[in-house]
N, C-alpha and C positions, 0 to 999 in steps of 0.2 A: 578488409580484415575479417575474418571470421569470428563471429560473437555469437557461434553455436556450440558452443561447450559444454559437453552433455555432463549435469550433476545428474548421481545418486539420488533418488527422491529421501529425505527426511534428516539428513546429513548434519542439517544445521551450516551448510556451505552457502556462499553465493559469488558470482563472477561480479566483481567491479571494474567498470571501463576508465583508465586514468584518460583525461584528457585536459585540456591548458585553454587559458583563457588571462591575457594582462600579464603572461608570467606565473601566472598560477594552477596550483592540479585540481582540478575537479574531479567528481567519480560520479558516475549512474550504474544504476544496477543492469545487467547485462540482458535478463528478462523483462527489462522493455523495450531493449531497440531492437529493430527490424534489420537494419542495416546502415551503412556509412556511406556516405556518398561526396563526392567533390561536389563545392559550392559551384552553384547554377545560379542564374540570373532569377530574380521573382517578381510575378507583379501586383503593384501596391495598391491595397485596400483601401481605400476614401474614408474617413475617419477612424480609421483601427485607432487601437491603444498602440502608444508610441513604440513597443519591445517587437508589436510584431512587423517583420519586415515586408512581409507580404505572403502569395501564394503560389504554388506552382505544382504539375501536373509529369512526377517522372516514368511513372510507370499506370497511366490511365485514371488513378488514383488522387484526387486531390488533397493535398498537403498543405498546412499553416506553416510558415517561415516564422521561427522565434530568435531575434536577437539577444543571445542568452547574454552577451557581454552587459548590453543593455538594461536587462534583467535587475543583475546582479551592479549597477550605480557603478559600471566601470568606463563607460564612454558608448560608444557606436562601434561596428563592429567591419572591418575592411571589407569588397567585397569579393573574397577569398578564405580558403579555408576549408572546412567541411562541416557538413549538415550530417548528426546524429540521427537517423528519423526513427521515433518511437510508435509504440501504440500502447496505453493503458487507459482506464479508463471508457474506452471504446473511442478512444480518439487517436487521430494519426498525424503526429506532429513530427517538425523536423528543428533540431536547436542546432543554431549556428556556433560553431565553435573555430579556433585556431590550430592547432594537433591534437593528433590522439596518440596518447604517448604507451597502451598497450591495457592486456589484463591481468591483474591480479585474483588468483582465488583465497576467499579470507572466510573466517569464522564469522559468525556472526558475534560470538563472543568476543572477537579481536576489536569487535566496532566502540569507538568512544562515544557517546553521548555528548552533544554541548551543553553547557553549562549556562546558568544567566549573567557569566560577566560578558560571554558573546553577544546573547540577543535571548529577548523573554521567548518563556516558549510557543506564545501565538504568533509572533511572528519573524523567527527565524527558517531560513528556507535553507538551513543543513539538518538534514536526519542524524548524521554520525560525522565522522571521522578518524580516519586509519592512520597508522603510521608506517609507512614502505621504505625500506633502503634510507633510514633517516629521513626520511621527508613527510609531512603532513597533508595527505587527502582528502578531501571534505567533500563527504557523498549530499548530493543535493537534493532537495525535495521538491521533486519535476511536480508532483500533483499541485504543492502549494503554489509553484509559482505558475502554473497556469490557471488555478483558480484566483489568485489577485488578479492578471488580466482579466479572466471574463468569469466570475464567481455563480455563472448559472452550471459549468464546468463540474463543483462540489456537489456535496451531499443535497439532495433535493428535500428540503423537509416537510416543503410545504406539500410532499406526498401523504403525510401521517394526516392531517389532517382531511383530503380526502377521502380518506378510511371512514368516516364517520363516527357516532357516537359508538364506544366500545367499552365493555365491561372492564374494572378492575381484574386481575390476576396475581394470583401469589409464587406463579411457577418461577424457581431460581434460576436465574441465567449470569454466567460467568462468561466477562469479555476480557478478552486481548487484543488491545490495540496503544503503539508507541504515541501516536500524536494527541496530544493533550486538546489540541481540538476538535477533532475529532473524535477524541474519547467521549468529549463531555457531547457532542450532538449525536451519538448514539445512544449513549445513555437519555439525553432529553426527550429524544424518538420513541424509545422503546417505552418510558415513562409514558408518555403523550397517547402511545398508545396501549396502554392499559396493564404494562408490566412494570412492577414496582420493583419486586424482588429481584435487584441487581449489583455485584459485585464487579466492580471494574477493576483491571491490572494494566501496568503500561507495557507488556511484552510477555514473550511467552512463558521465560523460567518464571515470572510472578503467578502467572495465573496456575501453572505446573503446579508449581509450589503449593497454592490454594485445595488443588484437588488433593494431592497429599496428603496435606494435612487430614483433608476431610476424610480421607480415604482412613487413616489412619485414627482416629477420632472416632469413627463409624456415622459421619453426618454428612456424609456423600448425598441422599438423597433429599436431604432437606437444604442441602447447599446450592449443589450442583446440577440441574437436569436437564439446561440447552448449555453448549459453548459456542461462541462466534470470537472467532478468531481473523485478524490482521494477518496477511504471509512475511511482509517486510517489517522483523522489529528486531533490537539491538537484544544479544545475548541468548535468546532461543526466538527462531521463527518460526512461523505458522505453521508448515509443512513436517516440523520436525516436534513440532506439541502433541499433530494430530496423529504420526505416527507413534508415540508414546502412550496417550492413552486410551488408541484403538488395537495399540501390542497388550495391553495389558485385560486381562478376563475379566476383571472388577469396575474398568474404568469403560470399557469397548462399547456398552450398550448408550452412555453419554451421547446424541447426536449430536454431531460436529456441523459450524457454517463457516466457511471460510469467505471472508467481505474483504474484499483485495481488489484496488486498481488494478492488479496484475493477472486476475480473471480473461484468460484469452482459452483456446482451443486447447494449447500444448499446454500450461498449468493448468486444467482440467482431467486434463488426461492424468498428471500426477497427483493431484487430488484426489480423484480415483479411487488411484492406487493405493493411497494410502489411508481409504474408508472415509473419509469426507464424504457428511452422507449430500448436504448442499453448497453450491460453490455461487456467489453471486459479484456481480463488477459493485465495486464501491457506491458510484451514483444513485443507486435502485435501492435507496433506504427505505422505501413504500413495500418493494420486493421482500426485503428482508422481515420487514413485519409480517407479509404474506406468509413465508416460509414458517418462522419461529409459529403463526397459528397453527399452521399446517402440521408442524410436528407434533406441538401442543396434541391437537386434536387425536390425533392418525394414533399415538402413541398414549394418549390418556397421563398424560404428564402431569396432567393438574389436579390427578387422585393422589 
């Protein structure tokens, strides 16, 4: 199946891959998988955690086997079927699944949010869910569930710390990012290391919003003077915040960071494009304090 569908950069679109698992649809986003492949035999790990099935080697490349069924508390998974294999985060995994029933292209604003009669929000592993041809999608949260396997995976924090002793800063920084834990460990980061003045939003029309207002207020510069933006969030994403307010002459000079698992080659290239001035993979929250000095600096932000 082909899962190279080329979006418009800043659209606000994304490709959802339906696939089934127990009788049920599941969705990942199309910009992490590499490709589909018929299930292949794997060989197993000597004390792995129970979901993974083991490893195997299709194209020179070694690969983790994820039995997603397993994952998600639905039993063990036949050995049959087909392997999703992704890459985010700089890691290359492969989830077992049963069909894949096709793509949908959807708004980001079409995405539901779950709610807490599902599951709280630290630990539920649905990002969203769609509604298709009457039927209920539930796009999954590949990064969570491979950081509950092996949680060295997540945000590295204990990178801030060897940054060393660092001065307080008052320079304003405006994030966007959906997951509520990772909200709050970028903020503790950024905190930890030496910036206070921080406004969080859970997605991008929130933080949009934010600049607006200020924009219109005239406290844009007292507000706003880094943004680090999420590319995956429900109702505006990353891609389509930064081309909004790098179109705009009043909002343009704002440097943009885009902190995204989804940091590979080809979303770089579209980052780009659309004036991202730094783009860094999720795990490299050390990285990201580097950068945010570095602009600090380079640009005199904190006059």
């Amino acid at each position: 199946m082909d899962t190279k569908i080329l979006l418009e950069n800043g659209t606000n679109e994304l490709e959802i891959l339906e696939f089934t698992l127990a009788g049920n649809s599941y969705g990942i986003n199309v910009a992490k998988i590499r490709e589909i492949i018929q299930y292949m035999p794997v060989t197993p790990v000597p004390n792995a955690h129970p979901s993974i099935e083991g490893i195997f080697m299709p194209r020179d490349i070694m690969i983790t086997a994820i039995d997603l069924k397993n994952c998600l508390g639905r039993g063990e998974s036949e050995p049959k079927g087909l392997f999703i294999t992704t890459n985010f985060n700089k890691l290359d995994i492969a989830f077992h699944v049963e069909t894949v029933l096709g793509i949908h292209r959807v708004s980001w604003r079409d995405i539901i949010k779950p709610d807490a009669t599902i599951s709280t929000t630290d630990e539920t592993v649905s990002t969203g869910i769609i509604k298709k041809d009457g039927k209920l999608i539930i796009i999954l949260d590949f990064e969570k569930i491979v950081c509950d396997i092996n949680p060295e995976t997540g945000l590295k924090v204990s990178e801030i710390t060897e940054l060393g002793e660092r001065k307080r800063s008052n320079v304003p920084i405006l994030i966007a990012e959906d997951s509520p834990l990772l909200n709050k460990l970028i903020v503790d980061s950024l905190k930890r290391a030496g910036y206070d003045n921080l406004i969080h939003t859970e997605n991008g029309q929130k933080a949009y919003d934010v600049i607006c207002q200020c924009k219109n207020d005239g406290t844009l510069d007292q507000h706003v003077k880094v943004l680090i933006t999420d590319i995956e969030m429900p109702e505006m994403d990353g891609h389509r915040l930064t081309k909004l307010v790098k179109a705009d002459e009043t909002t343009a000079h704002i440097p943009i960071i885009i902190f995204s698992s989804l940091v590979n080659d080809e979303m770089k290239r579209k980052g780009e494009s659309l004036g991202a001035d730094a783009q860094l993979s999720k795990p490299e929250i050390g990285n990201l304090v580097r950068i945010v000095d570095q602009l600090v600096d380079e640009r005199h932000l904190d006059k």
